[in-house]
C-alpha positions in Angstrom: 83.9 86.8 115.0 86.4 85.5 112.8 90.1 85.3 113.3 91.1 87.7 110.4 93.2 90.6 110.8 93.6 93.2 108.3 96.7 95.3 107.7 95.8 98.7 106.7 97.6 102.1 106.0 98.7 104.9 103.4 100.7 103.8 100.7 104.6 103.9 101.4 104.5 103.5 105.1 106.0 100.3 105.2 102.9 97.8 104.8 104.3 95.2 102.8 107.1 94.8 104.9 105.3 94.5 108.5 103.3 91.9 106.3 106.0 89.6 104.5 107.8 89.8 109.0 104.7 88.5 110.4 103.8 85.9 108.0 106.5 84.9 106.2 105.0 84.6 102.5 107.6 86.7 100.0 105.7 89.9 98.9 106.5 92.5 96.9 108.0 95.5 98.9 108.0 98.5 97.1 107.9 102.4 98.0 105.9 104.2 95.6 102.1 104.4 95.4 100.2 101.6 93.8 101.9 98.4 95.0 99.6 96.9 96.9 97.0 96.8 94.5 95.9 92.8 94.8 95.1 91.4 97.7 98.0 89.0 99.6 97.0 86.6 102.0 99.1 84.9 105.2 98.9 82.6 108.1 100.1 84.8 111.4 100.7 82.3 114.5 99.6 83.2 118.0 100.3 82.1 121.0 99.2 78.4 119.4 96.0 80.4 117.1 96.6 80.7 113.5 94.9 83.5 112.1 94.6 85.2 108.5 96.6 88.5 107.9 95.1 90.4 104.7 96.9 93.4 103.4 94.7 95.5 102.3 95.2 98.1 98.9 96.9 101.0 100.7 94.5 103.8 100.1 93.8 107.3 101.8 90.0 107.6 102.8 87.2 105.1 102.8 85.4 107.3 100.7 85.0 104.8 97.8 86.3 107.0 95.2 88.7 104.4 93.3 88.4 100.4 93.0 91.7 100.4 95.8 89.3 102.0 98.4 86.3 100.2 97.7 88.1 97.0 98.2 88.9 98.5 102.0 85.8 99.1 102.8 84.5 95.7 101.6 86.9 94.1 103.7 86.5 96.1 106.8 82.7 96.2 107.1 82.9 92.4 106.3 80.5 93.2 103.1 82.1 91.0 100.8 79.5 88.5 101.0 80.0 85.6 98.6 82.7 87.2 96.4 86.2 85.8 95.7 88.9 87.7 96.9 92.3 86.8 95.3 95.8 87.9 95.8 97.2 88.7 92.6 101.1 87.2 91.7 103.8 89.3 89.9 103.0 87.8 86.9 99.0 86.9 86.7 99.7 84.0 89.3 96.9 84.1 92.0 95.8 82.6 95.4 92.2 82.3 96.5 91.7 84.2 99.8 88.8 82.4 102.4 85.9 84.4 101.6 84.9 86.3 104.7 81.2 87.7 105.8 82.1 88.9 109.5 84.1 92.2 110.6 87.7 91.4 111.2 89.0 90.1 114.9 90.8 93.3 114.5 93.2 95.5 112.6 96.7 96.9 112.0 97.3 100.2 111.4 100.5 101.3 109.9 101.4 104.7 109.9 104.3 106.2 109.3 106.5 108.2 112.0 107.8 110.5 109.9 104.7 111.6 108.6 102.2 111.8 111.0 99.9 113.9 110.4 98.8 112.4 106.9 98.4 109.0 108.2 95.8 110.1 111.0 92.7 111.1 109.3 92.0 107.5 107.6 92.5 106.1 111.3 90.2 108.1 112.7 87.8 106.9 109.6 88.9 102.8 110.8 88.2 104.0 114.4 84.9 104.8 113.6 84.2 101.1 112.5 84.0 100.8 116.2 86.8 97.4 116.0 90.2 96.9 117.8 92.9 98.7 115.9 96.3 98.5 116.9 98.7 100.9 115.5 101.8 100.5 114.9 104.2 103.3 114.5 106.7 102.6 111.8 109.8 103.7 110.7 110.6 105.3 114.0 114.2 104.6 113.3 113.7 107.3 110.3 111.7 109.7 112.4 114.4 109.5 115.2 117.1 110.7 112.2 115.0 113.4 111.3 115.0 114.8 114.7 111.2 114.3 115.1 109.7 112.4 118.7 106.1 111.2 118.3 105.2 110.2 121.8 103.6 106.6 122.0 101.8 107.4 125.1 100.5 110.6 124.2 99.4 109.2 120.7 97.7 106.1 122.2 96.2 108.5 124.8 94.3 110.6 122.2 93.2 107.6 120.0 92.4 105.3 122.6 93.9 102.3 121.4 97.6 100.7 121.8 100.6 102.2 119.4 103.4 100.4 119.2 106.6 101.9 117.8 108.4 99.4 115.4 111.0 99.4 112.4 109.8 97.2 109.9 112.7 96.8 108.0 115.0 95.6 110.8 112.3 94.3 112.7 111.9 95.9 116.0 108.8 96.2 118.3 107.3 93.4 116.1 107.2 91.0 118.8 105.5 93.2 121.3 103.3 94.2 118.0 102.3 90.4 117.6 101.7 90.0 121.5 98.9 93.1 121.1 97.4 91.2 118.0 97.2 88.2 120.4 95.0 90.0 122.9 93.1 92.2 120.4 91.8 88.1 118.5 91.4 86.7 122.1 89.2 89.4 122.7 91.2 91.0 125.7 92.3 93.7 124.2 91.1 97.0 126.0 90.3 99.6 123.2 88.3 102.8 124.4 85.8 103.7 121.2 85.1 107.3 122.1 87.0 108.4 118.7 83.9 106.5 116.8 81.5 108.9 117.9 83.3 112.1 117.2 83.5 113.4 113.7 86.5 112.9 111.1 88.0 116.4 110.3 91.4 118.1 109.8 91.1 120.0 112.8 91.1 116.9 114.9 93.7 115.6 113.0 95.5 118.5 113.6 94.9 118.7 117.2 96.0 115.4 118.1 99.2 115.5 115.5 100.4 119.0 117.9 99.8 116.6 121.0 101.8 113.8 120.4 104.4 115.1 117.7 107.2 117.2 118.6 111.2 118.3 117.0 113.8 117.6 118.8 116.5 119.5 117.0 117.0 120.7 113.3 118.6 118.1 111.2 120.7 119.6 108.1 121.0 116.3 106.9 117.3 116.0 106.7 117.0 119.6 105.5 119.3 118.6 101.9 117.3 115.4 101.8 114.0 117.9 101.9 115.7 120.5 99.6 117.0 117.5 96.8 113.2 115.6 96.8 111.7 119.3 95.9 114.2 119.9 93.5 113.6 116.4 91.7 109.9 117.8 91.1 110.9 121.2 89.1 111.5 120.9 85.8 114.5 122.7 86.7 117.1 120.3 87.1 114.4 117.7 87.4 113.3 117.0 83.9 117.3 116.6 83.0 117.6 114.6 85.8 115.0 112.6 84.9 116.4 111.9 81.3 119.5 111.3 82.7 118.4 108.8 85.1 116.0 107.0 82.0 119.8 106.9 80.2 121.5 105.0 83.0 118.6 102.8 84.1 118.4 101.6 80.3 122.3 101.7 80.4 122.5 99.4 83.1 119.5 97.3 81.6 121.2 96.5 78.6 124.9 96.4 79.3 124.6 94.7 83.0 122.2 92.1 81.1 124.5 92.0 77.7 127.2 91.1 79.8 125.8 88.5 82.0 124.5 87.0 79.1 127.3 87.2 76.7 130.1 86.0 79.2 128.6 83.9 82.0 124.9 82.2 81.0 125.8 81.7 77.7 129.5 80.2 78.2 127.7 78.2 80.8 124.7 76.6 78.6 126.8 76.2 75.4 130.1 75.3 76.4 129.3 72.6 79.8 125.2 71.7 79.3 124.0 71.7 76.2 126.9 69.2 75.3 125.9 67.3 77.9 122.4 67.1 77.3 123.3 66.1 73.6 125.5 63.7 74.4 122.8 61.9 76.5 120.2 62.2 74.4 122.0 60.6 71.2 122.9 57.6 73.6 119.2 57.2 74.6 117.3 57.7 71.4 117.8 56.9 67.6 118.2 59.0 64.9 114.7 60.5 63.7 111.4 62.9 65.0 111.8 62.7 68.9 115.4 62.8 68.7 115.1 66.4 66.6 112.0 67.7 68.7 114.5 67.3 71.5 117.6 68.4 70.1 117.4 69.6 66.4 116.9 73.0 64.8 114.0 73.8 67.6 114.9 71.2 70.2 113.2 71.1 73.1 115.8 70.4 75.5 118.4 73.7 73.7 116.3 75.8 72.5 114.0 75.5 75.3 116.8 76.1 78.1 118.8 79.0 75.6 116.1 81.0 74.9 114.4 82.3 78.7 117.4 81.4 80.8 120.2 82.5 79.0 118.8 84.9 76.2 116.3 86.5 78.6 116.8 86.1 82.0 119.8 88.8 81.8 118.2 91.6 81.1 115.0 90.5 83.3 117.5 90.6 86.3 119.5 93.9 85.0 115.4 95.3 84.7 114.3 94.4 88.3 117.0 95.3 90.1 117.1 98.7 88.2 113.9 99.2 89.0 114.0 98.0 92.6 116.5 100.5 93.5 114.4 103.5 91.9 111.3 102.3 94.0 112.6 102.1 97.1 114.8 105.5 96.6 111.5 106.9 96.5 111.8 108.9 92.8 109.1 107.4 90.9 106.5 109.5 92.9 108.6 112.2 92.2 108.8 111.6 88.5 104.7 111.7 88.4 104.5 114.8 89.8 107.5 116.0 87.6 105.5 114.9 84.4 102.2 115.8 85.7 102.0 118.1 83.4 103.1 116.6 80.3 100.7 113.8 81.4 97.5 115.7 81.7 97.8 116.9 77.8 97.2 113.2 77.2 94.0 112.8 79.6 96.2 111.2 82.6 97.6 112.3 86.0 101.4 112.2 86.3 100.8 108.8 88.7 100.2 107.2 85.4 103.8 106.6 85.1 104.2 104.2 87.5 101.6 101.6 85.7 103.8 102.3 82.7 106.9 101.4 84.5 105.2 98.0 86.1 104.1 97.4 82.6 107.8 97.3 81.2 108.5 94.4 83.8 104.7 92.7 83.0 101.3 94.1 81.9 99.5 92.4 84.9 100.6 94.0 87.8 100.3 97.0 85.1 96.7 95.9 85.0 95.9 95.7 88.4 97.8 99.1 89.0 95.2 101.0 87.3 92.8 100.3 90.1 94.3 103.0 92.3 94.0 105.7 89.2 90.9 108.4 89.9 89.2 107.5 86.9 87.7 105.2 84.3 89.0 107.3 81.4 92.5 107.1 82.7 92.3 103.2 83.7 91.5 102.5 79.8 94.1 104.6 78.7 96.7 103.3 80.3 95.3 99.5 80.0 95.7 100.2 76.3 99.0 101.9 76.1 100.0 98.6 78.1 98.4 96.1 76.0 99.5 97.9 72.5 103.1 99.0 72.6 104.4 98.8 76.7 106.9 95.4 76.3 107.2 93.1 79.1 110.8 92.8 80.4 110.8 88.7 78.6 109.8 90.7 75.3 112.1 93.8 75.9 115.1 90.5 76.7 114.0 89.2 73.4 114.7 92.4 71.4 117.8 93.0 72.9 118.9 89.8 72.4 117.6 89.2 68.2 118.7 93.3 67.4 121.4 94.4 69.6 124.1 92.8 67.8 122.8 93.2 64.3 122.1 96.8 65.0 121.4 99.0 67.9 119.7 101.8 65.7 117.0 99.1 64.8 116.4 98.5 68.0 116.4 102.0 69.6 114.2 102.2 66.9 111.6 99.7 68.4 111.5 101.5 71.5 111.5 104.8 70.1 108.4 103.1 67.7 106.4 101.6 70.9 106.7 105.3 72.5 105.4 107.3 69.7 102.4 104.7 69.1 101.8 105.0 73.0 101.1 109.0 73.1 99.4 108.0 69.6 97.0 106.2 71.8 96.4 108.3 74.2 95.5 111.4 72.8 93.1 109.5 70.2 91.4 108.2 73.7 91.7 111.6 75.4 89.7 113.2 72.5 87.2 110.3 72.3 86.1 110.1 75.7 85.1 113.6 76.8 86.2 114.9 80.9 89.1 116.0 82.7 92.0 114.2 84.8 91.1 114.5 88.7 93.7 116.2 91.0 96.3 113.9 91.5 96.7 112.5 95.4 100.1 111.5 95.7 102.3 110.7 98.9 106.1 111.4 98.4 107.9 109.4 100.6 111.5 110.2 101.3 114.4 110.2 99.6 116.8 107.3 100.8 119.8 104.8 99.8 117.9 101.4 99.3 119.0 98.8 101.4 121.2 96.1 100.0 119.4 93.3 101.4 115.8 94.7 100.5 116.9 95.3 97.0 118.8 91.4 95.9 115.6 90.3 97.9 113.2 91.8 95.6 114.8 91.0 92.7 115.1 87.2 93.8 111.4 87.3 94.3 110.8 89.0 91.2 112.8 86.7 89.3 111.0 83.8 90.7 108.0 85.1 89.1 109.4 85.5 85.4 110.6 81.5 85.9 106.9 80.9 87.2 105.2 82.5 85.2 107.5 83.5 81.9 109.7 80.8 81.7 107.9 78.0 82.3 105.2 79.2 79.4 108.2 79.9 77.2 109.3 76.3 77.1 106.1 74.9 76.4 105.7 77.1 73.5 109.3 76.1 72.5 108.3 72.3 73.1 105.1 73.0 70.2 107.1 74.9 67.9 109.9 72.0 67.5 107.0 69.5 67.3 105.7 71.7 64.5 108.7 71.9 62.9 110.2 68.6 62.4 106.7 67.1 61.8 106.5 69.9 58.9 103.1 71.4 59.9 105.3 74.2 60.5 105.8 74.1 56.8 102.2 73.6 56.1 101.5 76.3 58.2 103.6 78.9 56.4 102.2 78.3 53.2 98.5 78.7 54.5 100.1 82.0 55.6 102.0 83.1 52.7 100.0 85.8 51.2 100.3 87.9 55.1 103.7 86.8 56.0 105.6 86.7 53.0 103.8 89.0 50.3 102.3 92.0 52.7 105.3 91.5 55.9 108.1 90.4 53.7 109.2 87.8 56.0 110.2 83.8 55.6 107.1 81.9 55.2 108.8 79.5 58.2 108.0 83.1 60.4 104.0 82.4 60.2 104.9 80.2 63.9 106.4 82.5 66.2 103.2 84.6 65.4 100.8 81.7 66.4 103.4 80.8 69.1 103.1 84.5 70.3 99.9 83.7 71.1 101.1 81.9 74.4 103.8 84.1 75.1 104.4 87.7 73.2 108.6 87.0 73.1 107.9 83.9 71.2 107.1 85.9 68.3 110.2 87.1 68.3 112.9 84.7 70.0 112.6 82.3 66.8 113.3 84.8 64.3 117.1 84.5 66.1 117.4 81.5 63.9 116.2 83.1 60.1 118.8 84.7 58.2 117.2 88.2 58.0 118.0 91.4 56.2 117.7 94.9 58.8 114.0 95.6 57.2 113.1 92.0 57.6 114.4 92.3 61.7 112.6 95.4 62.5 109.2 94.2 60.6 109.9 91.5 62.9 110.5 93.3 65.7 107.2 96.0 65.2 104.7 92.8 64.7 106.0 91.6 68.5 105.9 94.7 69.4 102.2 95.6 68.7 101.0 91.8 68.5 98.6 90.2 71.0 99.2 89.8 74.4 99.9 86.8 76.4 97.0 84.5 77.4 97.8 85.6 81.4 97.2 89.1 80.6 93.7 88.7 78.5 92.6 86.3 81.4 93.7 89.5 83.8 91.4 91.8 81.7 88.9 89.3 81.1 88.5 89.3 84.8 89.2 93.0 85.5 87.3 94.3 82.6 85.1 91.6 80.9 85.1 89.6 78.4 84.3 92.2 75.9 87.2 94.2 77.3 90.0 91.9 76.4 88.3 90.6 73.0 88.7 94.0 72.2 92.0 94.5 73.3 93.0 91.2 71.2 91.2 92.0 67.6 93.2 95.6 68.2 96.3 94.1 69.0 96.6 91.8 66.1 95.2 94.8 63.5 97.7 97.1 64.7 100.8 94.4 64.4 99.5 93.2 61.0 99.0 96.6 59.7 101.7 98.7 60.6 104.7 95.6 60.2 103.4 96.2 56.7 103.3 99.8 55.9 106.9 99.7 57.8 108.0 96.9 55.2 106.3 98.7 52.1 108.0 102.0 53.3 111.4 100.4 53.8 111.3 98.6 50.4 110.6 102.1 48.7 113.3 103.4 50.5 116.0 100.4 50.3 
C-alpha cells in the first residue's frame, strides 16, 4: 500500500482549506462549486512519515457522470495506471503528481456540519471502497451558530469509522485529525466495514442523519440568513440585486484599480525608478541599439516594468479581491440558479456562470472549470465564449488603462461588444449541436461576511500567479517588441502587413506588432497601441481585434491538452477570423458614419 491519502468531499465544505493547513502549499480557497477542478498535490508529515495528500475534484457521487467524478474514482480505486496526473496553477502553471497504481493508505472525508445530510450519501459510496476513511466534521463552529448539534459519537457509531469535529478556517481539531491520519497509514487504525456491504440509498442516509443530528434551539439569526439566500435566487429582488452587485463589483474594479494606479504605482515607477534605471543605464552603455532596446521608445527596462506592474497590476488586484469576497460570501451559486433560466435559452445550466467569471480573471482555470459541467455541449460552449470574447483580467487592465481616459463610452463599448458576441456564440452553438441542458446539481452554501484574512490571502496568492504566469510573459514579449523596433524589422514588418492593418483595420502600419506580439500574451496586442497617436475609431478597432484575437500560448496548450490538438487549432483559426473580420466592418462602419 502506498502512503497516499486522498482528501475528498462535496464542493463548499471547506476542502481546500483542511488541505492548504495540513500541507502548507498555498491553494486556492474558494466557496462556490467548481474550484477544485485540477488536481493539487502536498507533502503531510507524520509522526516522522511523509506522505502525499491529493485533493481530489469535489464531486457528489462516483457515478462517473462528469470528467470531476471520473477523476475520483480513478484516484480512489487506484486505476489510474500509467497516466499523469497534474495539478493545474491559476494561470496554466502545473506540477506533476507521482503517478499512483495502488488504493490510497486512506482517505479524508470532509463534510460539512451544517449540512449533513447531503454530504452522507457519497460517504457511504467511499465506504463501500472497503478503505480507512476518516471524517472530519467541518465547520462545526458554523453548525454550533445555527443552533444545530451533530453528535460525533453517534455519527462515528453509525458509519463505523472515526469523525473528528474541526474548524478549518481557524484550525481546530486538526491536530487530533492528523494524529487519526497517522494510525489510519500505519495501518492501526480500527475501521469496522459493515457500511460496504449494505446498499447506498436516501433512506439510509436519512436514517443515520435523524440519529446523529439534532436542533438545539431556533436561531433568528440564522432564519434572516436562510430568508436573504432564497431571496437572492427570485428574480424578485434578486435579478436587481444582481445588476446592482455587477455595477459595484465593476465600480470597485475600475476605480479601486484607476486609483492605485494613477496615484501610487505610477508616481512610484515614473517619478523614483525609472529615473533611476535611466540614469544607470546611460552611465553603463553608449549611445546606440542596446542602449534604446533597453531604454528607448520600447525599452526593455520602462516599458517592460510600466506596462504589467503599474498599467495592469491595479486592476488585477481591484479584480481578485472583488471576486474573492463574492466567492467566499457564497452568491455566485446563487447567481446560477438566479440566471438558470436565462442560461438554458442559450443551451447551458445557470452554473455556467461561474466558468465565465473564472474566465474574466484567466481562461485556464475557465478551461479546466468546465470539467464539472453535465455535458459536452455545454463544456464547448462555454470553452468558446471563453476563448472568443471573455478577457482575462491582464487584457481587461489593458483596456482600462489605453480607453479609460480617452473615453469611457469606447470602452464600455468593448465590454458591452464582447457580451453581445458571447450570447452570439452561444445560441449559434445551441442550434448546431442538437439536446437539452441536464438538471443543474448545485450546492448553496451559506451566506456569510468573508473573513479578512482569507480574503487579502487569496488575493496575494492570486496575484502571485498573474506575476508568474502574466507578468513574466509580458516582459518577454516587451523585451522582442523593442528588439524589433529599434532594429526596424518592426518597420519591415508593418509594411508586409500594410494592406490588413492599414487599408482593411485603419490602423498605423507600426500596429502590425502588438498583433504578432499578442500571440504570446493577448494584452500585448493592446498595451503598445498606448504609445500611437490614435483617433476614437482607430482605439476601439484596436481595442475589438484584442478583444476577439487569439489567445495566449498557455491557454491553447490548456486546450491542446484538455481537448486536442484539433480542439485548440480550431479555436486559434476562429479567433484570429473573428478579430480580423469584425475590427474591419467596425472601422468601415465607423468611417461611413464619421
Amino acid at each position: 500500500m502506498n502512503d497516499t491519502v486522498l482528501l475528498i468531499g462535496l464542493p463548499n465544505v471547506g476542502k481546500s482549506v483542511i488541505f492548504n493547513r495540513l500541507t502548507g502549499l498555498n491553494v486556492s480557497v474558494a466557496n462556490y462549486v467548481g474550484t477544485t477542478v485540477g488536481l493539487a498535490s502536498g507533502r503531510l508529515h507524520l509522526d516522522g512519515k511523509d506522505v502525499t495528500l491529493i485533493d481530489v475534484p469535489g464531486t457528489y457521487s462516483l457515478q462517473s457522470t462528469c470528467e470531476a467524478e471520473k477523476v475520483a474514482v480513478e484516484l480512489l480505486r487506484g486505476s489510474c495506471g500509467s497516466k499523469k496526473l497534474y495539478a493545474a496553477g491559476h494561470c496554466g502553471s502545473r506540477t506533476e503528481i507521482k503517478r499512483e497504481t495502488d488504493s490510497p493508505a486512506a482517505i479524508l472525508y470532509v463534510i460539512d456540519a451544517g449540512n449533513l445530510e447531503n454530504s452522507l450519501y457519497l460517504l457511504l459510496q467511499v465506504l463501500q471502497e472497503k478503505l480507512p476513511v476518516i471524517v472530519a466534521l467541518n465547520r462545526s463552529d458554523l453548525a454550533r451558530e445555527k443552533g444545530h448539534r451533530v453528535d460525533p459519537e453517534a455519527l462515528s457509531g453509525e458509519l463505523g469509522v472515526p469523525v473528528i469535529p474541526t474548524v478549518a478556517v481557524t484550525g481546530e481539531g486538526l491536530e487530533e485529525l492528523k494524529a487519526t491520519l497517522c494510525l489510519a497509514v500505519k495501518g492501526r487504525l480500527n475501521v469496522n466495514h459493515e457500511q460496504a456491504g449494505k446498499v447506498v440509498h436516501w433512506d439510509r442516509v436519512a436514517d443515520i442523519y435523524r440519529k446523529a443530528w439534532t436542533r438545539d434551539r431556533a436561531d433568528s439569526k440564522d432564519s434572516r440568513r436562510k430568508q436573504w439566500g432564497m431571496r437572492l435566487t427570485r428574480p424578485w429582488p434578486g435579478l436587481p440585486l444582481a445588476a446592482l452587485t455587477i455595477a459595484l463589483t465593476l465600480g470597485i474594479v475600475i476605480g479601486l484599480g484607476l486609483g492605485l494606479r494613477q496615484y501610487v504605482l505610477l508616481p512610484f515607477f515614473r517619478g523614483l525608478v525609472f529615473p533611476g534605471i535611466e540614469r544607470a543605464v546611460m552611465q553603463m552603455t553608449e549611445p546606440g541599439l542596446l542602449q534604446n532596446i533597453l531604454i528607448g521608445e520600447y525599452g526593455f527596462l520602462i516599458k517592460g516594468i510600466e506596462w504589467p506592474f503599474a498599467l495592469v497590476l491595479p486592476y488585477v488586484i481591484s479584480f481578485y479581491a472583488a471576486l474573492s469576497f463574492l466567492e467566499d460570501s457564497g452568491y455566485m451559486p446563487r447567481l446560477g440558479i438566479l440566471l438558470d433560466g436565462l442560461f438554458n435559452r442559450i443551451g447551458l445550466q445557470g452554473t455556467g456562470v461561474i466558468p465565465l467569471l473564472l474566465g474574466y480573471g484567466c481562461a485556464i482555470p475557465a478551461i479546466l472549470a468546465t470539467r464539472t459541467l453535465g455535458s459536452g455541449k455545454e463544456r464547448l460552449i462555454i470553452i468558446t465564449m471563453v476563448c472568443i470574447a471573455v478577457p482575462c483580467i491582464a487584457q481587461t487592465g489593458a483596456f482600462i488603462a489605453l480607453l479609460s481616459v480617452s473615453s469611457i463610452p469606447v470602452m464600455l463599448a468593448v465590454f458591452l461588444l464582447g457580451w453581445v458576441a458571447m450570447i452570439a456564440v452561444a445560441l449559434f452553438l445551441n442550434r448546431l449541436i442538437k439536446s437539452d441542458p441536464p438538471e443543474m446539481v448545485l450546492e448553496i452554501p451559506d451566506l456569510l461576511l468573508p473573513r479578512p484574512g482569507i480574503l487579502v490571502k487569496k488575493v496575494w496568492l492570486r496575484v502571485k500567479h498573474y506575476i508568474a504566469d502574466g507578468a513574466l510573459p509580458m516582459v518577454v514579449g516587451v523585451c522582442i517588441a523593442a528588439f524589433l523596433y529599434e532594429t526596424g524589422l518592426m518597420a519591415s514588418l508593418g509594411l508586409t502587413l500594410q494592406p490588413l492593418v492599414v487599408s482593411w483595420l485603419g490602423l498605423p502600419a507600426e500596429a502590425a506588432v502588438p498583433l504578432m506580439l499578442g500571440i504570446l500574451r493577448r494584452e500585448l496586442t493592446v498595451l503598445p497601441l498606448l504609445e500611437m497617436d490614435l483617433t476614437t475609431l482607430q482605439l476601439f478597432v484596436g481595442a475589438a481585434v484584442g478583444l476577439f484575437y487569439v489567445p495566449c500560448i498557455a491557454v491553447i496548450a490548456t486546450l491542446t491538452r484538455e481537448y486536442g490538438i484539433r480542439m485548440a487549432l480550431g479555436m486559434l483559426l476562429l479567433t484570429t477570423a473573428s478579430a480580423f473580420l469584425l475590427g474591419g466592418i467596425i472601422n468601415r462602419l465607423g468611417s461611413l458614419v464619421l
